[in-house]
DRENPA-307670 format. One line per field, with one value per atom (N, C-alpha, C): atom name; residue number from 0; x, y, z. Coordinates in steps of 0.001 Angstrom, whole numbers, plus 500000, padded with zeros to 6 digits. Each point is the difference from the previous one (the first is absolute). Layout:
a = [CA_...]
k = [NUM_...]
east = [X_...]
north = [Y_...]
up = [Z_...]
***
This chain:
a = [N_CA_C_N_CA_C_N_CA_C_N_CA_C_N_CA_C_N_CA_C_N_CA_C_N_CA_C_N_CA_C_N_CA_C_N_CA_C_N_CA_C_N_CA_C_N_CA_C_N_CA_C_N_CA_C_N_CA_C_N_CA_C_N_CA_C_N_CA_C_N_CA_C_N_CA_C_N_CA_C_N_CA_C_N_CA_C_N_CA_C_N_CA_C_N_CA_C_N_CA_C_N_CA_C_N_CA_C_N_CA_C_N_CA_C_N_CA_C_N_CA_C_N_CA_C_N_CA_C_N_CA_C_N_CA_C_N_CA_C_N_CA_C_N_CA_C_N_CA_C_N_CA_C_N_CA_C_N_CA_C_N_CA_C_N_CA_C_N_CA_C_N_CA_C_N_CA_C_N_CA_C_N_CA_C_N_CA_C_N_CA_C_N_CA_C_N_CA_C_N_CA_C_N_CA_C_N_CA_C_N_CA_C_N_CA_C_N_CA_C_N_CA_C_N_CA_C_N_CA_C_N_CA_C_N_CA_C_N_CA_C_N_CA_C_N_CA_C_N_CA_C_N_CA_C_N_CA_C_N_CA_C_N_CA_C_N_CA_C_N_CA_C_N_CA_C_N_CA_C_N_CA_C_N_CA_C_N_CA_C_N_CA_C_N_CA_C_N_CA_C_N_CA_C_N_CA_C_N_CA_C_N_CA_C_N_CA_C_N_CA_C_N_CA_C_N_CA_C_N_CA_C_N_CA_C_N_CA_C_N_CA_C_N_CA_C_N_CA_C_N_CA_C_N_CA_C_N_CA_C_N_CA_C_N_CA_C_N_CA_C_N_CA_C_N_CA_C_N_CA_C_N_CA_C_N_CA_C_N_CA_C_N_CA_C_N_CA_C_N_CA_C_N_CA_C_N_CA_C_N_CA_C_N_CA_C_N_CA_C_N_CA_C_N_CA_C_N_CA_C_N_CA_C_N_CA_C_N_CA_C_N_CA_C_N_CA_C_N_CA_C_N_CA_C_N_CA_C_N_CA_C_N_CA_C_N_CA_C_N_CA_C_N_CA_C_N_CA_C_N_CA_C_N_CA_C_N_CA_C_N_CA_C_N_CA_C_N_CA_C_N_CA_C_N_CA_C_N_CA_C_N_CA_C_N_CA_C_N_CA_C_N_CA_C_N_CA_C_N_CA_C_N_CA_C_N_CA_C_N_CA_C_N_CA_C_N_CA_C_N_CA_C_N_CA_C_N_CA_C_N_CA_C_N_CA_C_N_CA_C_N_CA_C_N_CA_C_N_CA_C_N_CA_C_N_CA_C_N_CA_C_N_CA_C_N_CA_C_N_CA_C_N_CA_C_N_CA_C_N_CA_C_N_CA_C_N_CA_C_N_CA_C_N_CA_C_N_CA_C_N_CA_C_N_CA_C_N_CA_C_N_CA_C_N_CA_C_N_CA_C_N_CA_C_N_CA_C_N_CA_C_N_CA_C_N_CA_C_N_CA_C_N_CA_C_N_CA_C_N_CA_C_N_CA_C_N_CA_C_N_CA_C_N_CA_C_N_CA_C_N_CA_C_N_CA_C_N_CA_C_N_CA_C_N_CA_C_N_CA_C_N_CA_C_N_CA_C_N_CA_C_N_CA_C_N_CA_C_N_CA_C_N_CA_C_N_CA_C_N_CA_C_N_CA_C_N_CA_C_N_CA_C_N_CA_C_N_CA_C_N_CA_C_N_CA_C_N_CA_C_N_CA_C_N_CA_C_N_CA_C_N_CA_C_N_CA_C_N_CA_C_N_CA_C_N_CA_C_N_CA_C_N_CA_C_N_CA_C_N_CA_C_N_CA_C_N_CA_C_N_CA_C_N_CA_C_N_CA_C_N_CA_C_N_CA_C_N_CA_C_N_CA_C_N_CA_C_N_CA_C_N_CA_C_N_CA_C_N_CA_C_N_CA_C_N_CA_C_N_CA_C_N_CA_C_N_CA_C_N_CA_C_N_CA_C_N_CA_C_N_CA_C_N_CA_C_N_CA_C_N_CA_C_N_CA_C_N_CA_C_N_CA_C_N_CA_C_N_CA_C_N_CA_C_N_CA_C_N_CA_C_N_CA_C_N_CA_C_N_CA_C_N_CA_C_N_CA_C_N_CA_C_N_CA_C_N_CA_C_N_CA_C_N_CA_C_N_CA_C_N_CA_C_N_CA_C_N_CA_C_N_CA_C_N_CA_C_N_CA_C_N_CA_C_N_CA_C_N_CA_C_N_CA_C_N_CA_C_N_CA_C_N_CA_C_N_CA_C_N_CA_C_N_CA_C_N_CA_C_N_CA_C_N_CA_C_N_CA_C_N_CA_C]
k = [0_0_0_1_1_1_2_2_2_3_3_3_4_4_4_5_5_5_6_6_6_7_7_7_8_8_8_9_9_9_10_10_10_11_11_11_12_12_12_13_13_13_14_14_14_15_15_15_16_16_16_17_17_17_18_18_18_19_19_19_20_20_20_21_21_21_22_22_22_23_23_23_24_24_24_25_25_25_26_26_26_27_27_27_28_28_28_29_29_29_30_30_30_31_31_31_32_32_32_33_33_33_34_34_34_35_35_35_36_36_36_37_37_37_38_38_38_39_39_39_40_40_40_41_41_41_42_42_42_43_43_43_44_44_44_45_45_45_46_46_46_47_47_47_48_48_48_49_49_49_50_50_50_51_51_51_52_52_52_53_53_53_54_54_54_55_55_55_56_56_56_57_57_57_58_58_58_59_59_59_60_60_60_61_61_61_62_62_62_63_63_63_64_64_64_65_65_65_66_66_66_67_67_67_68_68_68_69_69_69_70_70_70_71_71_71_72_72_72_73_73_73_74_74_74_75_75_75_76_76_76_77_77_77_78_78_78_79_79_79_80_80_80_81_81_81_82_82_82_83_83_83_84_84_84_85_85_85_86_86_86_87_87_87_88_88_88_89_89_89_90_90_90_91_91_91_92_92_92_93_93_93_94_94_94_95_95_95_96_96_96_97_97_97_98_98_98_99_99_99_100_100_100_101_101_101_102_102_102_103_103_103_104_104_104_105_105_105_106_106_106_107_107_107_108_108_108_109_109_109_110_110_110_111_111_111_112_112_112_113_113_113_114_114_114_115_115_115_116_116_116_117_117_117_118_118_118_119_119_119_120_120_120_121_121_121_122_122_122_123_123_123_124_124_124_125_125_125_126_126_126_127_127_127_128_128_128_129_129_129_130_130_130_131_131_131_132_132_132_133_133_133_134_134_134_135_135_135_136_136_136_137_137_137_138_138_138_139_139_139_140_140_140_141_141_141_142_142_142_143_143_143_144_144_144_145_145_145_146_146_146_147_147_147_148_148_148_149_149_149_150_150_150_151_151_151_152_152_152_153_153_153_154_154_154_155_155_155_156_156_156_157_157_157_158_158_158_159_159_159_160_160_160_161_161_161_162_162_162_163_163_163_164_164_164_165_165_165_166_166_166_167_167_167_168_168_168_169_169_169_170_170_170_171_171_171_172_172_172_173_173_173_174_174_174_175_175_175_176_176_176_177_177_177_178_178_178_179_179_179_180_180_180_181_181_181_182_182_182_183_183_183_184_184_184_185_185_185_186_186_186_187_187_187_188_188_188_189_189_189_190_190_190_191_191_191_192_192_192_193_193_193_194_194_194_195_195_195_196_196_196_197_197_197_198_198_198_199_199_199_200_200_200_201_201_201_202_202_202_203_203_203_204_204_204_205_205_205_206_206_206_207_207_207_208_208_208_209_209_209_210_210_210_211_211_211_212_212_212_213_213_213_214_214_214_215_215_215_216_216_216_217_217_217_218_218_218_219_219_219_220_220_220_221_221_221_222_222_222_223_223_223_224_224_224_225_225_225_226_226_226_227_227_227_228_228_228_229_229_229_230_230_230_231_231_231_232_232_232_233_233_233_234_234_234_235_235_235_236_236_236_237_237_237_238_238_238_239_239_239_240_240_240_241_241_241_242_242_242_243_243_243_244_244_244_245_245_245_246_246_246_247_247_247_248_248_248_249_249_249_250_250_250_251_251_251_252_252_252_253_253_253_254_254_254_255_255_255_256_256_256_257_257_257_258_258_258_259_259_259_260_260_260_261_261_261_262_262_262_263_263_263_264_264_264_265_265_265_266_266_266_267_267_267_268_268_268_269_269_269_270_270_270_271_271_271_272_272_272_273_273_273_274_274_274_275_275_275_276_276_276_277_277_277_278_278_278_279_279_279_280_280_280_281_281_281_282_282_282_283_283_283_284_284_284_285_285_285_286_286_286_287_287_287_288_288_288_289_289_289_290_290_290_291_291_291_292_292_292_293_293_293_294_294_294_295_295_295_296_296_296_297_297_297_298_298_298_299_299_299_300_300_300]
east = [578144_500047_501384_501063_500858_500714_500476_500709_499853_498832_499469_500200_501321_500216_498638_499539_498630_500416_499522_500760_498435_499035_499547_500326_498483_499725_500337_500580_500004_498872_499312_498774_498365_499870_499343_500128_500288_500749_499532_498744_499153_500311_500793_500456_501434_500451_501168_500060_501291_500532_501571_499671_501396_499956_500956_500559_501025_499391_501241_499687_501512_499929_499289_499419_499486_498585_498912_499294_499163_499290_499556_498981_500259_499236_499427_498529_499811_499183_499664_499434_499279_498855_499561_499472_500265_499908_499379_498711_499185_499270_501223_500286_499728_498933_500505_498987_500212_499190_501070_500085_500933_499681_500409_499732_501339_500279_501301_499419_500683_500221_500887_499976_501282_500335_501108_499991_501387_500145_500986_499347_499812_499127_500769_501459_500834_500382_499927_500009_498683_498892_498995_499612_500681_500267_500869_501267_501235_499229_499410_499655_498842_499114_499012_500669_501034_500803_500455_500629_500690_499290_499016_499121_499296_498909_500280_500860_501179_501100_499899_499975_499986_498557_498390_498610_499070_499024_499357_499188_499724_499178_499149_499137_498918_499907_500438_499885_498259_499867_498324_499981_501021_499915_499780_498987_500167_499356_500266_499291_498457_499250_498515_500078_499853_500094_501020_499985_500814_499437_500240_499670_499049_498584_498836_499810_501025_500132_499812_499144_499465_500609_500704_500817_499509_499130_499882_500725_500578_500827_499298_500631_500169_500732_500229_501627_500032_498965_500553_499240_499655_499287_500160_500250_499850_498995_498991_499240_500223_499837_499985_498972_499577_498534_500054_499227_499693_498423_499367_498309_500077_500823_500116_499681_501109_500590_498770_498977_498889_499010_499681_498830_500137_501066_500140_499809_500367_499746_499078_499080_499021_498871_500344_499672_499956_501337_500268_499420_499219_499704_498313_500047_498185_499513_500730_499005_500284_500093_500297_498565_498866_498344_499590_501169_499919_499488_499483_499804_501300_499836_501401_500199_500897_500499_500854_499743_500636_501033_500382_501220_500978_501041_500198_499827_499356_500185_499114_499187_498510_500987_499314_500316_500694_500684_500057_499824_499896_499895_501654_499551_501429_500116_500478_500483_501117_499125_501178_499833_500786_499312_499001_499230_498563_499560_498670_499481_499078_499995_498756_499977_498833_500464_499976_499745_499891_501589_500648_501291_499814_500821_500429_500955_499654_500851_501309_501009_501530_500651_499399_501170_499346_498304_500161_500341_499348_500411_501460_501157_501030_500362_499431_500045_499692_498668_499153_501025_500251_500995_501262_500444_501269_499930_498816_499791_500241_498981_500237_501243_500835_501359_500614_500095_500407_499541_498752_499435_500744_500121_500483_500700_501571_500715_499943_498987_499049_499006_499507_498519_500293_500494_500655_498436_499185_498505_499416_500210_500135_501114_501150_501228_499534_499331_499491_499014_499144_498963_500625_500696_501174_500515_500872_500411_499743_498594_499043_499746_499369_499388_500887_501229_501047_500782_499806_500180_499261_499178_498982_500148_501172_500159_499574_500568_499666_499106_499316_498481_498980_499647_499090_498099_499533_498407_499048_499128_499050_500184_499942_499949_501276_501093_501532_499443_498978_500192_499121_498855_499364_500457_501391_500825_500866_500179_500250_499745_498609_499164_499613_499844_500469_500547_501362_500844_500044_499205_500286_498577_498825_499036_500612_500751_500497_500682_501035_500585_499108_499478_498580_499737_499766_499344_501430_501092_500865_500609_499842_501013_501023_499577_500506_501345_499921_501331_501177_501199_501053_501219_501125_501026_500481_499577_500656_501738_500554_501253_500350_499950_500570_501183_500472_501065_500030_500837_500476_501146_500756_501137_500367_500297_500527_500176_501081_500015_499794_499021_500372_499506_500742_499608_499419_499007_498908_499179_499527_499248_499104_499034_498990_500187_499657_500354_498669_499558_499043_499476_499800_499371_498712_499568_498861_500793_499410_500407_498876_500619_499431_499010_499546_499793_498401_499910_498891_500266_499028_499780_500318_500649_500688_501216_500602_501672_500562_499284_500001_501229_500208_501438_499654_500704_499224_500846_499098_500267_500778_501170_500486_499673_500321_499364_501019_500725_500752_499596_500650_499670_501278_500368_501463_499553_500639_499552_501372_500315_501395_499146_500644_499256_498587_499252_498819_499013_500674_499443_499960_498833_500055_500831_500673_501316_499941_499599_499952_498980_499421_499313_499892_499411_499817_498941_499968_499059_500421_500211_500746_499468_499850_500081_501010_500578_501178_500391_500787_500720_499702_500426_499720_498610_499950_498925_500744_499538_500768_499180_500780_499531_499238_500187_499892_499732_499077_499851_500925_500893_501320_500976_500214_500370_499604_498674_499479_500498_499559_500558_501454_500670_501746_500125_499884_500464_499279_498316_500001_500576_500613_500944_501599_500496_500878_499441_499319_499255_500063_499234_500240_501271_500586_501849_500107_500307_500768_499836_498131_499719_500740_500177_500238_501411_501100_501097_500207_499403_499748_499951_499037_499350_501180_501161_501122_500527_500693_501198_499018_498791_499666_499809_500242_500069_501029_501360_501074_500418_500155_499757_499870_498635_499405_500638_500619_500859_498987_499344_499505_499639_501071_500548_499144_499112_499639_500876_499578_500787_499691_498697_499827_499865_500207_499427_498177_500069_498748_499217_498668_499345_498630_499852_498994_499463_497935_499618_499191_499712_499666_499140_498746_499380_499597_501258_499960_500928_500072_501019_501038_499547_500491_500809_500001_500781_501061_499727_500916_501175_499190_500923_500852_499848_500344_501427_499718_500888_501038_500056_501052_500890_498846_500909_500758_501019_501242_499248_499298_499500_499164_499979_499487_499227_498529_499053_500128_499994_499639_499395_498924_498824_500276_501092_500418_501207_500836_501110_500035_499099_500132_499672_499642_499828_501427_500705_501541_500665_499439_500707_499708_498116_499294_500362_500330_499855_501745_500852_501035_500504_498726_499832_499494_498767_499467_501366_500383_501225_500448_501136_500952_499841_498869_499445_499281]
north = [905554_501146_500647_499919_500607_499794_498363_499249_500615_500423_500855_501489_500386_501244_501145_499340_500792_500599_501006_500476_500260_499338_500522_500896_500922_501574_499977_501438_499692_500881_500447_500384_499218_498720_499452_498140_499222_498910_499133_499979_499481_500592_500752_500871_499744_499316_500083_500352_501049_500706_499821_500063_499763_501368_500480_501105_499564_500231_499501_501043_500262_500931_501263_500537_501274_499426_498581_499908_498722_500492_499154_499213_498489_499776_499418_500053_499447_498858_499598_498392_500316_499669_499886_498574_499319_498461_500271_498836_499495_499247_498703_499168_499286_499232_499652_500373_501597_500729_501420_500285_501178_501545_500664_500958_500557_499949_500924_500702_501327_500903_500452_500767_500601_500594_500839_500432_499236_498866_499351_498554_499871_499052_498238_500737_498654_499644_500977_499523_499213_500309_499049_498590_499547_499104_498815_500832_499252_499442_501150_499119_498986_500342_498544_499182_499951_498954_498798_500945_499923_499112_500810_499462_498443_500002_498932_498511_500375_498997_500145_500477_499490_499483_500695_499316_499893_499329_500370_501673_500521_501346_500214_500428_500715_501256_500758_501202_500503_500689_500717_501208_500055_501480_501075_501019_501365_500040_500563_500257_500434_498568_500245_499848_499085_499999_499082_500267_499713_500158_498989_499725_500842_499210_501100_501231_500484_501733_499864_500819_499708_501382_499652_501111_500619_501278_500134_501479_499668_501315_500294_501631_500500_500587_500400_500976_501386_500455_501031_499109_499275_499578_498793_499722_498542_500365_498397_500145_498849_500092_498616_500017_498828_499798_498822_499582_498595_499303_500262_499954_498334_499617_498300_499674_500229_499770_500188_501557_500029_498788_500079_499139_498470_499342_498816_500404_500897_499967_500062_500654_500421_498558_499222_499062_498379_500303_499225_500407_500984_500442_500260_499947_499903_501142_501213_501270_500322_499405_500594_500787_499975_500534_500795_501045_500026_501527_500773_501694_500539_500826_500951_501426_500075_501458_500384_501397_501555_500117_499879_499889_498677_500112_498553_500170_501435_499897_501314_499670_501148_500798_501888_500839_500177_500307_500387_499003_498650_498530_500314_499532_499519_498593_499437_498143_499662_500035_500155_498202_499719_498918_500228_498895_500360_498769_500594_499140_498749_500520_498805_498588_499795_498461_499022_500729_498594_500145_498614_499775_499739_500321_499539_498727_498947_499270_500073_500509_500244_499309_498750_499308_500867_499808_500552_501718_500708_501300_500232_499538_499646_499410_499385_499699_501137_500714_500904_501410_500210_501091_499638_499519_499129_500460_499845_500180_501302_500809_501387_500884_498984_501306_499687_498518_499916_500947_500184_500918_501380_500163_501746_500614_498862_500446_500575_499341_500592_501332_499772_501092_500869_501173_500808_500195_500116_500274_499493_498551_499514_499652_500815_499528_500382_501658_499804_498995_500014_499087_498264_499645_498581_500470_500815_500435_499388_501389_499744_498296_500032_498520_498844_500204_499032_500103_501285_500241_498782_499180_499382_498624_499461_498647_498842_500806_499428_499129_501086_499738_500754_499809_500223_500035_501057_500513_499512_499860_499928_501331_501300_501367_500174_499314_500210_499177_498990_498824_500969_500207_501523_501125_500299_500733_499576_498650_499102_499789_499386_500012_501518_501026_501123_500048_499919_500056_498984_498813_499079_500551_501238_500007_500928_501121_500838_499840_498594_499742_499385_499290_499809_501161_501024_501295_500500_499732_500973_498638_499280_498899_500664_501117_500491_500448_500254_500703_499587_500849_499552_501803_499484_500806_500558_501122_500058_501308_499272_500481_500818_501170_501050_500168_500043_500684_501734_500448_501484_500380_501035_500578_500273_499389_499778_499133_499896_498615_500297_501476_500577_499344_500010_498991_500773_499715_501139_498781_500802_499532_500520_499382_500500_499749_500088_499504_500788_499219_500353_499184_500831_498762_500462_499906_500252_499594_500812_499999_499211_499648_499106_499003_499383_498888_499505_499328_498873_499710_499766_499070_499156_498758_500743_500452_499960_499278_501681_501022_501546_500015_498734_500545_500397_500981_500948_498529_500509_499291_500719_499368_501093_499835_500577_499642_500659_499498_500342_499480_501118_499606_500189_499104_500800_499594_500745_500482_500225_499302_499901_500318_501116_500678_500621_500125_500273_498591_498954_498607_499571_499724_499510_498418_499996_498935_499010_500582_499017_501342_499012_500597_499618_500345_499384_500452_499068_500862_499420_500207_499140_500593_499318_500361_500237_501250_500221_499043_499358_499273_500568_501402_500664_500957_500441_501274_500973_501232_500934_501025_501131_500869_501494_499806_501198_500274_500163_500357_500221_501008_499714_498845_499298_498786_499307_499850_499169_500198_501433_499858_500013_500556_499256_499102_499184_498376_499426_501055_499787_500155_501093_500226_499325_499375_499085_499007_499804_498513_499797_501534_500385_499851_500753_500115_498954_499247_498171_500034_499839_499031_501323_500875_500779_499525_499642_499748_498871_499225_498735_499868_500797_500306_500337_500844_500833_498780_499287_498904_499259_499231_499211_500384_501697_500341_500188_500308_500116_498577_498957_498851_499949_500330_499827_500388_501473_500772_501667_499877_500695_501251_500471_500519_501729_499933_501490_501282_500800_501038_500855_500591_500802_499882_500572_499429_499562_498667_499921_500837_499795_501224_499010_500422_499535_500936_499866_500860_500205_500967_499397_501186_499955_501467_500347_499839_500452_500911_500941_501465_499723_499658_499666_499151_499253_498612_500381_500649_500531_500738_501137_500825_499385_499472_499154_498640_499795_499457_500902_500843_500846_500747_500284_500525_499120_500466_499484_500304_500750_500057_498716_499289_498801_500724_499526_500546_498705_500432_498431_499161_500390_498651_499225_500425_499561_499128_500372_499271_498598_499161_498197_499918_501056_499426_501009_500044_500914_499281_498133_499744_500153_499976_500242_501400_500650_501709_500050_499459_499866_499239_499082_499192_500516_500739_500757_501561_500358_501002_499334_498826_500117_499073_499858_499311_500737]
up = [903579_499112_500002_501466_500121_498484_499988_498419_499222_499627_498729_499663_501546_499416_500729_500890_500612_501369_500480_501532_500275_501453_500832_500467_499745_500166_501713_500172_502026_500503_499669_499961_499939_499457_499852_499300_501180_499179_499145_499806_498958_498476_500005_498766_499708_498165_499958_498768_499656_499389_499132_498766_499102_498706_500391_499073_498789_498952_498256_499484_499648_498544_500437_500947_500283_500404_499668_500377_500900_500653_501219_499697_500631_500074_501631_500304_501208_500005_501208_500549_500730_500603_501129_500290_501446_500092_500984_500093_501255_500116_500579_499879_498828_498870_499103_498385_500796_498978_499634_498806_499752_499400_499721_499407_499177_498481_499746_498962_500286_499098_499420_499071_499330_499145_499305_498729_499575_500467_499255_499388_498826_499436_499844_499966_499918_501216_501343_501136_500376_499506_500292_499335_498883_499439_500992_499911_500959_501333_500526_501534_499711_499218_499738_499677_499011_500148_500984_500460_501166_501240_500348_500822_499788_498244_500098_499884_500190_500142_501428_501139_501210_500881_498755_500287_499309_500131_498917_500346_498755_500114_498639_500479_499206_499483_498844_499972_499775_500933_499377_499493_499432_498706_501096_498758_500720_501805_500952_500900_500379_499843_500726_501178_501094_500455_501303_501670_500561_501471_500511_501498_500372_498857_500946_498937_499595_498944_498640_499635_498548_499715_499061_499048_498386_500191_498502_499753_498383_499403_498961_499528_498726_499741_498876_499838_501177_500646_500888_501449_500592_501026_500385_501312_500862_500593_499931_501138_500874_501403_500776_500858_500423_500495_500618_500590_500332_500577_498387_499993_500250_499272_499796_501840_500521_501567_500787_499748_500769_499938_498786_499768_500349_500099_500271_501844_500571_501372_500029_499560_500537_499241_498968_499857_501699_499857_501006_501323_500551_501562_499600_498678_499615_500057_499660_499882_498433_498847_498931_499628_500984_499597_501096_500210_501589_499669_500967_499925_499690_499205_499441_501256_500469_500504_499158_500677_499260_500293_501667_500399_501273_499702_500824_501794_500451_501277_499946_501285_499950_500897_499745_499923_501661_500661_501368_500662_499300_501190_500742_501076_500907_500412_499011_500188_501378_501046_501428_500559_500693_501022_500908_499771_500475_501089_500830_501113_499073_498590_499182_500264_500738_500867_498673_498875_498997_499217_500646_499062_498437_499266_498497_500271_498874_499371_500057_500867_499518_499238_499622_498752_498440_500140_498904_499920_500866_500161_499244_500611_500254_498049_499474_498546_499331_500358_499375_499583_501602_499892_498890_500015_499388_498283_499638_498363_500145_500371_499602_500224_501156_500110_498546_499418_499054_499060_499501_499139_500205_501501_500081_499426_499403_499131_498810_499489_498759_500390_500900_500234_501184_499737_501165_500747_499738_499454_501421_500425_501093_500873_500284_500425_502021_500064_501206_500493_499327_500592_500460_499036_500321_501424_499706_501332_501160_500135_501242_500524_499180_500198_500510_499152_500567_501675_500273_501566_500651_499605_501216_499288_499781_499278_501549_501177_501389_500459_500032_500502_499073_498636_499469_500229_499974_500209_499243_499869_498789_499393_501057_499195_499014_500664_499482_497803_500314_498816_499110_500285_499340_499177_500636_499480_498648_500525_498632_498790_501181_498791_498899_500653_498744_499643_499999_499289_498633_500269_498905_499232_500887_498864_499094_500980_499301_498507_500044_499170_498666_500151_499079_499029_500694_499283_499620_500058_499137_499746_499056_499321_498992_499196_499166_500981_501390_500175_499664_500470_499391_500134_499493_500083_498257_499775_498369_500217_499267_499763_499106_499896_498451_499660_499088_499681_499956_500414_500205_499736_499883_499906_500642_501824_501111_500462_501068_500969_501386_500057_501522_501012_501109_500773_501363_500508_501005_500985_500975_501091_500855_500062_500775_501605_500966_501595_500469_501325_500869_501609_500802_500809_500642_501004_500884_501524_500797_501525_500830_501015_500734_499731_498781_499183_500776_500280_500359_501593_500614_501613_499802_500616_501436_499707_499400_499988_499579_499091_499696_499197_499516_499096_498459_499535_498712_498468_499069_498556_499073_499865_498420_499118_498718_498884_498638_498761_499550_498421_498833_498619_499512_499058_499005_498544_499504_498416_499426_498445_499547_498237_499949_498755_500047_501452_499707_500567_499597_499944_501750_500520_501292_500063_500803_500311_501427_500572_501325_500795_501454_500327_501609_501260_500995_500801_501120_501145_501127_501198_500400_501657_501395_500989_500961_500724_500644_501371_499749_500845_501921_499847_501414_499683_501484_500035_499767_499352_499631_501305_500480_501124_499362_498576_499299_498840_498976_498320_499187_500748_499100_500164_500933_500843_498935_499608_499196_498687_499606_498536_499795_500690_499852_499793_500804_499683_498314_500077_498661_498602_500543_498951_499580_501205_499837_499439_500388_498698_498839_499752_498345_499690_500462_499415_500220_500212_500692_498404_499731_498868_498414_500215_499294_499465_501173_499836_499485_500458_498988_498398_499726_498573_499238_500896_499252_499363_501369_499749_498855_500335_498558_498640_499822_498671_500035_500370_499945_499778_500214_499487_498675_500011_498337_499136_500227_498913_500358_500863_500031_501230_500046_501004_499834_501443_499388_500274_498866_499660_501119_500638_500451_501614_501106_501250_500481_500464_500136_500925_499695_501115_500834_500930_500920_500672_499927_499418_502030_500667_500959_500326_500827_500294_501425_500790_501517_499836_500475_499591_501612_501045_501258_499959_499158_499865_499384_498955_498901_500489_500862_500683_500769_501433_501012_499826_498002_499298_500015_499643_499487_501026_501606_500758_500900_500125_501013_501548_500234_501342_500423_500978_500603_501203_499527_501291_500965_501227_500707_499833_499213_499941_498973_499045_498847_499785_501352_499850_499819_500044_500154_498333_499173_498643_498964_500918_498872_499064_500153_498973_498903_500140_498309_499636_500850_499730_498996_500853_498811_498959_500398_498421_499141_500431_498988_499184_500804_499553_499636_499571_499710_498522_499776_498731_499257]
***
């Protein structure tokens, strides 16, 4: 792509980028599937060209779909989904007639390692899990419940496969889900952040959890388990909040990229008032000092 006048994004290298005449066009490659867009119409000519003189290629017109993602528009709306992606799983593991749940994980369960003398399958476990993190990208809907479950790729439970298994009834009963995109008269770029303290038996390390939104439009998403034990709630939610920002800062540079550099400072949205504070002051309590780097990461961003 370089030949062609294309510069890999440094933000995301699956993404490449060519600026003419005032307008852009982009690529996205993986491995031998593409995506371009653009508002340059003779730049998209040239590179089909182009391209096929070095392979053969297929153009499939407008964007339906893509690895798994079913793409539908209208003049104000994207939707993306991936009903196609469920149903063939759930074809393939034999519950397409299975009981429907409400939600992908019963209310107050705690999915811990357990004494359950009956093992799970780990190859398939180990497959099972595998589909749905894929899905997560699409379905924030289940991004904790993936999570969880994937902690125990190890030594998998029968209770751990249970859990699974909801999740894939869960998915059943909401096929319709999916991500819709609006248009607005902003590009503001915002964040949600959160965690929980002392997490699950044994191991007590707490979960973060983070949203970003670019116009309003949810953008990326996570859930994620903390590397250490945190000694403290705010302990916890600090580091949660560096998370957010990391991914916040990210979001900047790839619209700045785009051409789309936001105007205003981003905001991240957080509801521990202790945390907040504790950010801002220069005073270091003792119990706090081993986490000063998030504390002036968080300041100085």
């Amino acid at each position: 792509m370089k030949k062609y006048g294309y510069r890999q994004s440094n933000v995301d290298h699956t993404l490449f980028l060519k600026k003419r005449k005032g307008k852009l066009t982009t690529l996205i490659i993986y491995v031998d599937d593409m995506i371009i867009t653009r508002d340059d119409s003779e730049e998209i000519n040239r590179i089909q060209e182009q391209l096929n003189s070095e392979f053969e290629m297929k153009n499939l017109g407008e964007l339906k779909y893509f690895l798994g993602i079913e793409v539908a528009r209208s003049c104000e709306v994207i939707f993306i989904s991936q009903r196609k992606y469920v149903l063939n799983l759930l074809s393939e593991v034999g519950l397409l007639d299975c009981k429907l749940a409400t939600t992908p994980i019963p209310q107050n369960l705690k999915v811990v390692e357990t004494n359950d003398p009956i093992p799970a399958n780990r190859e398939k476990y180990q497959r099972l899990v595998g589909k749905p993190i894929y899905l997560s990208h699409i379905r924030p809907d289940v991004t904790y419940t993936v999570n969880v479950v994937s902690q125990h790729m190890k030594n998998p439970r029968e209770e751990h496969m249970e859990v699974v298994t909801r999740i894939l009834r869960y998915l059943k009963s909401s096929l319709g889900g999916g991500l819709i995109y609006s248009k607005n008269n902003h590009l503001e770029v915002e964040g949600y952040s959160d965690s929980n303290w002392v997490g699950t038996k044994p191991d007590r390390k707490s979960t973060i959890g983070y949203v970003t939104l670019v116009g309003g439009n949810l953008v990326t998403w996570r859930s994620k388990k903390q590397k250490k034990v945190t000694r403290s709630s705010t302990e916890a939610k600090w580091r949660g909040m560096a998370n957010g920002i990391c991914k916040l800062l990210w979001l900047r540079r790839l619209l700045t990229e785009l051409g789309y550099k936001p105007k205003s400072s981003m905001k991240l949205h957080y509801d521990n008032q202790s945390t907040i504070e504790l950010s801002k002051n220069p005073i270091q309590h003792e119990q706090m000092k081993h986490v000063d780097v998030d504390r002036n990461f968080i300041n100085i961003t």
